[in-house]
C-alpha positions as CSV (number, residue, x, y, z in Angstrom):
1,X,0.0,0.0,0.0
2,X,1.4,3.4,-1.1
3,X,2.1,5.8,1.7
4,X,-0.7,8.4,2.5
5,X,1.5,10.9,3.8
6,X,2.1,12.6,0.1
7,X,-1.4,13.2,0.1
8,X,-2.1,14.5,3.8
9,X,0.9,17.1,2.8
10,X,-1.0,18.3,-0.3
11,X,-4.0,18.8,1.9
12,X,-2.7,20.6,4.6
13,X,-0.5,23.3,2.0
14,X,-3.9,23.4,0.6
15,X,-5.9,24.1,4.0
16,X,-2.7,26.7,4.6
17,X,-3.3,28.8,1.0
18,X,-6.7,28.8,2.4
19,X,-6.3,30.1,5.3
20,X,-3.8,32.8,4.3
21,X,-6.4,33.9,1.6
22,X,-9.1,33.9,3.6
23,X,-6.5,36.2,6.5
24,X,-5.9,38.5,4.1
25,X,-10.0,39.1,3.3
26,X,-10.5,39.4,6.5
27,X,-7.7,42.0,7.5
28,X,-8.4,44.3,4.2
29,X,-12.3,44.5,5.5
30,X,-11.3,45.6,8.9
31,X,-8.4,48.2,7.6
32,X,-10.7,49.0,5.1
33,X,-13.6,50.0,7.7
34,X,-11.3,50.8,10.5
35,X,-9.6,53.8,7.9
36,X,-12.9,55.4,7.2
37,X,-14.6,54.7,10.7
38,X,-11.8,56.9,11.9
39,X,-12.1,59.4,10.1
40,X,-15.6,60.2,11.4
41,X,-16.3,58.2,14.2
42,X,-18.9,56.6,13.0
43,X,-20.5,53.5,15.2
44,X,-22.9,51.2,14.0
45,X,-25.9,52.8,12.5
46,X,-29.5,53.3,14.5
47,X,-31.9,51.2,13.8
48,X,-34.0,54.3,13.1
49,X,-32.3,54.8,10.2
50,X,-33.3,51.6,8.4
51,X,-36.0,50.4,7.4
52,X,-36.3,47.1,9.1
53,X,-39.6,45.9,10.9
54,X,-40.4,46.9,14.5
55,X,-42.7,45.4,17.1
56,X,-45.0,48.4,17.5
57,X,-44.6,50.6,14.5
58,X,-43.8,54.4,15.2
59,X,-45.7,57.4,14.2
60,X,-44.9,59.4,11.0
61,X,-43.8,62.4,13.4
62,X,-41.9,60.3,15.5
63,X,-40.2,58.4,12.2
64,X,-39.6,61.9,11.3
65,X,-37.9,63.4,14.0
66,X,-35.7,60.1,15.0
67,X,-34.7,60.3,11.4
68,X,-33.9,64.0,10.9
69,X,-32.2,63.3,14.3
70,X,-30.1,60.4,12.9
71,X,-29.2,62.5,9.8
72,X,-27.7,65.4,12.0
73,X,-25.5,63.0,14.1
74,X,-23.8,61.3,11.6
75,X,-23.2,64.9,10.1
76,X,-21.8,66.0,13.2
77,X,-19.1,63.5,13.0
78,X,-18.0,64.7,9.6
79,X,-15.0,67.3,9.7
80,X,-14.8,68.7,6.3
81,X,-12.5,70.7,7.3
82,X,-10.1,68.4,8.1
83,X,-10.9,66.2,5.2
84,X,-10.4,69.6,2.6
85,X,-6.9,69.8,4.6
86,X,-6.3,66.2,4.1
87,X,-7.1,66.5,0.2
88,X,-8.7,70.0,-1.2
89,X,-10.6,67.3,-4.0
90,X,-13.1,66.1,-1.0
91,X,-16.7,67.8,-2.2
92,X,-18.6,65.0,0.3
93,X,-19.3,62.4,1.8
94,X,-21.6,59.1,1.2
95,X,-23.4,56.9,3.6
96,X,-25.7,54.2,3.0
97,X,-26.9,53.3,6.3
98,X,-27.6,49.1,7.3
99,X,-24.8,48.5,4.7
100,X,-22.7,45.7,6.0
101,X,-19.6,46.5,5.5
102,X,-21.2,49.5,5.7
103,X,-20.7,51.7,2.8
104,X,-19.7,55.3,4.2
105,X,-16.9,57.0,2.1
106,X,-15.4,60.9,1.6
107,X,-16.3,61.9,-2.4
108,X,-13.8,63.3,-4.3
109,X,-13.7,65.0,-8.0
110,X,-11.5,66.2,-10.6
111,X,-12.7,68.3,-13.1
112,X,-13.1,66.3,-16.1
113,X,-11.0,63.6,-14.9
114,X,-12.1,60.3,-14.3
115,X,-8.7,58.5,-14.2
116,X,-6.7,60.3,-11.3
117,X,-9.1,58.6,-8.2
118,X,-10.1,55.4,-10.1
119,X,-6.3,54.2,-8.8
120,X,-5.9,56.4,-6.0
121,X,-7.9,57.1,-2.2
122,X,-8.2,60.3,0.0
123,X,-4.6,60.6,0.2
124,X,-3.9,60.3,-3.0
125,X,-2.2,56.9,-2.6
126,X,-2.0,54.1,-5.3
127,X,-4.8,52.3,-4.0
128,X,-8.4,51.2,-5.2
129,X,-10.4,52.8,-2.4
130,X,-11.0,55.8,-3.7
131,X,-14.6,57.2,-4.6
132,X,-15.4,59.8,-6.8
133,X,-17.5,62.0,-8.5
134,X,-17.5,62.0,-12.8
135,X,-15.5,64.9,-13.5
136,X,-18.0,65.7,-16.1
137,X,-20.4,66.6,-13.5
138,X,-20.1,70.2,-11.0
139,X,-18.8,69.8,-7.3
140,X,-21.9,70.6,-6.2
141,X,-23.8,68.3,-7.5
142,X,-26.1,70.6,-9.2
143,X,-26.0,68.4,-12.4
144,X,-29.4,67.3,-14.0
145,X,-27.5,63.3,-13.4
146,X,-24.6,63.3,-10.8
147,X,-22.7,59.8,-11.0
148,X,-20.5,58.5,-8.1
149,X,-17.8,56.0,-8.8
150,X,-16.3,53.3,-6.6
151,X,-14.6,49.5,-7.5
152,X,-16.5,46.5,-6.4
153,X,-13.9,45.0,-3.9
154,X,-13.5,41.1,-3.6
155,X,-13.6,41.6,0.5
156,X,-16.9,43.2,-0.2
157,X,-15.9,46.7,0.8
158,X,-16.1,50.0,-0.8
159,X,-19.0,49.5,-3.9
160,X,-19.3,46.0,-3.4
161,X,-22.0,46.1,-1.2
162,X,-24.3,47.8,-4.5
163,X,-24.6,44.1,-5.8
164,X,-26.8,43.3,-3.0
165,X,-29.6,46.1,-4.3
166,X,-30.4,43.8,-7.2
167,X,-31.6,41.5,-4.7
168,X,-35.6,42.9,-4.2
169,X,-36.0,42.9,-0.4
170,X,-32.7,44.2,0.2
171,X,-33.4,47.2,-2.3
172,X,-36.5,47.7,0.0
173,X,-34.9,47.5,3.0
174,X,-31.9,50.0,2.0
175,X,-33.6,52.7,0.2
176,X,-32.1,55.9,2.1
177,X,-28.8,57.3,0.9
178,X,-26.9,60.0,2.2
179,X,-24.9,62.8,0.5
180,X,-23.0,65.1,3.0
181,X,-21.8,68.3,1.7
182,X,-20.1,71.1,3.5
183,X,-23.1,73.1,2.2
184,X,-26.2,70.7,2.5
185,X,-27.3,67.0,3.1
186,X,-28.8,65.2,0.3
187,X,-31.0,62.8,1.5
188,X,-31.9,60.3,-1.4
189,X,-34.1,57.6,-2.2
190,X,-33.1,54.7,-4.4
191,X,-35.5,54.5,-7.1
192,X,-34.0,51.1,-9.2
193,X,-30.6,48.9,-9.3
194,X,-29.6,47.7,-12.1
195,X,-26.9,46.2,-14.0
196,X,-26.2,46.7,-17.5
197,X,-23.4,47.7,-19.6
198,X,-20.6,50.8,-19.4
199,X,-22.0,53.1,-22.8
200,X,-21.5,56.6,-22.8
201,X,-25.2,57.2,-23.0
202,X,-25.2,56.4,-18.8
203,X,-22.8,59.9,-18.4
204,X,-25.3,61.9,-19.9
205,X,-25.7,64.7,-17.8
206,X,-26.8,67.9,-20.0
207,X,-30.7,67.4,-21.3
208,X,-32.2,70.2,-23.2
209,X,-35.6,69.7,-21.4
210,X,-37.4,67.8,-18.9
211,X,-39.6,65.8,-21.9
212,X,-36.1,64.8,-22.7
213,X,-34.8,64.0,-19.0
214,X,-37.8,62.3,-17.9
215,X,-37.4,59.9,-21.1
216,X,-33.6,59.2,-20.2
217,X,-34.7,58.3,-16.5
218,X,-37.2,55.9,-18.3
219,X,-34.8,54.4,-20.3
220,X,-32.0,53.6,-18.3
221,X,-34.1,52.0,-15.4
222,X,-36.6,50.2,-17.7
223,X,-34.0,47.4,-17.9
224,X,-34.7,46.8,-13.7
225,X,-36.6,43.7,-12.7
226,X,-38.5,46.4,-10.0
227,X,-38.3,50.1,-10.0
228,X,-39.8,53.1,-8.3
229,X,-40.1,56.4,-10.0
230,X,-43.0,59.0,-8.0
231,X,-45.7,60.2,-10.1
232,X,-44.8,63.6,-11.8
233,X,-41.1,62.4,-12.6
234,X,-38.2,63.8,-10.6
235,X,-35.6,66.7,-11.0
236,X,-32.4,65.2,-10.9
237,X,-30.7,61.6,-11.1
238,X,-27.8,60.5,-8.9
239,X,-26.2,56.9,-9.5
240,X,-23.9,55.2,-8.0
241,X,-21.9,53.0,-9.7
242,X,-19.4,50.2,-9.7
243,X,-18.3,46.7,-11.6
244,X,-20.6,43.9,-12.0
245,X,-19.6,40.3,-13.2
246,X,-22.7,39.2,-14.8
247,X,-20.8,39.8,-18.1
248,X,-17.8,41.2,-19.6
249,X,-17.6,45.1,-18.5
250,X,-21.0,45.2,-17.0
251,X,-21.7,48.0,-14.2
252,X,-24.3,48.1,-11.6
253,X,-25.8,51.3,-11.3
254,X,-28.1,52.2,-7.8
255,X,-30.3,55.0,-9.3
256,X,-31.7,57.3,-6.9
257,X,-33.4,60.9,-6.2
258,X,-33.7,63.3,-3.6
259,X,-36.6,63.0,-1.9
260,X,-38.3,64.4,1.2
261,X,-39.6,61.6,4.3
262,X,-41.9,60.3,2.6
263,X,-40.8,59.4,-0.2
264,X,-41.4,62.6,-2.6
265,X,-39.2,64.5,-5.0
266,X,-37.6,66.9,-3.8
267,X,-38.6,70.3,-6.5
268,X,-36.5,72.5,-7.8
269,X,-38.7,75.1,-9.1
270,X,-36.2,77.0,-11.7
271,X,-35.2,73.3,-12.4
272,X,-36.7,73.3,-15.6
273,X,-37.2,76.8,-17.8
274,X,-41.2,75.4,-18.2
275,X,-43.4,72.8,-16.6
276,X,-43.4,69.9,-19.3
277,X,-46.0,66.6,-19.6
278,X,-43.7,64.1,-17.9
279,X,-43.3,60.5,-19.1
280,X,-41.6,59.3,-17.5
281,X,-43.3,59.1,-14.1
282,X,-45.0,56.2,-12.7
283,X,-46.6,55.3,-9.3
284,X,-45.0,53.6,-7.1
285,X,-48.5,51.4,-6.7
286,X,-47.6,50.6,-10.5
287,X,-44.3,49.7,-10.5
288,X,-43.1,48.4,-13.8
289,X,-41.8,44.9,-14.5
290,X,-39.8,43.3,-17.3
């Protein structure tokens, strides 16, 4: 009988490779959230900032002000000031709360550069944690579509987390995104996910009316399995995006709006130089299926 031992040495450098890979995941997660946690102070999110079931369900005052509450006291923990010392490019900061790991990252931009952060972070490092803002858009974010950038990393941090939004209940639990600006706080709804391909078309950002815009928003989003655009249309499209593997070069792209509590558009009224039939718009009692 051949001796075993060959074989028992193949299995434990195998179990070893393993265990190294699976090290390594681990420690880039927790750098990867202890770096960002530190730079706000961030602990785990309330509860009142998801949308999870409760016992006893709360009143829409008291969702309101626990809420608005939990919006000011993550803002609190941002220092933009520090962050504009630590790199001028900052313009904001992004959290999507019950994101685990949770997806919380400083925004920087370039104008008309989309190459400089896709390799490099907040300090400018070589690195692939760096999210940013198409240079195409304004700093503000005053662009009719404002598109935020971030790599889909295999220890599930930075954009990764996006992937789970295609999953229906999980796009229905996680529907509140925040935009922190030195200036305001955006607080946005997701409206669809959706992965499709990398065309120019999705970096439109200049439309010549709202007949047009509402008709892009329609097209881009009709691909979702389950999407929720209010009645009347909205003002302005943000989207996050990263890498998706369903294909070669695919993206998946979290579409969302700014929105009030409930749920409703935020207006802009010199948004549009005339009030236009909008086609956009559907109810969110009819959302549309493929």
């Amino acid at each position: 009988m051949k001796s075993k031992r060959p074989l028992v040495i193949a299995l434990i450098a195998v179990i070893a490779v393993c265990a190294v890979f699976i090290g390594l995941w681990f420690a880039g997660r927790y750098a990867n959230t202890k770096k960002y946690q530190e730079m706000t102070g961030t602990v785990a999110p309330s509860e009142t900032q998801t949308e999870t079931a409760t016992t006893s369900a709360p009143t829409a005052a008291e969702t309101t002000k626990e809420t608005t509450a939990a919006e000011a006291d993550f803002l609190t923990k941002i220092d933009f000031a520090a962050l504009k010392q630590r790199n001028p490019d900052v313009v904001a900061w992004l959290y999507i709360p019950g994101t685990d790991p949770e997806i919380s990252y400083p925004v920087m931009w370039k104008e008309n550069d989309n190459d400089y952060y896709l390799h490099r972070d907040i300090d400018q490092k070589q690195s692939y944690e760096g999210v940013f803002l198409d240079g195409a858009d304004k700093s503000d974010f005053s662009s009719r579509q404002n598109l935020i950038y971030g790599h889909h990393m295999k220890n599930g941090t930075m954009f990764a987390g996006l992937a789970k939004f295609k999953d229906e209940d999980y796009f229905n639990a996680h529907r509140w995104v925040y935009l922190y600006t030195p200036e305001k706080t955006y607080r946005l709804r997701a409206l669809s996910c959706a992965y499709t391909d990398a065309g120019a078309e999705r970096r439109k950002t200049v439309f010549a009316d709202r007949t047009e815009f509402d008709a892009y928003v329609d097209a881009m989003t009709s691909g979702c399995t389950f999407r929720q655009i209010p009645t009347g249309g909205i003002d302005q499209l943000f989207a996050l995006v990263t890498c998706s593997y369903e294909y070669n070069n695919a993206r998946t792209i979290l579409y969302c709006y700014e929105s009030d509590l409930d749920g409703n558009p935020v207006r802009d009224e010199k948004a549009w130089p005339a009030v236009l039939p909008t086609s956009a718009g559907t109810s969110a009692a009819s959302e549309s299926s493929r």
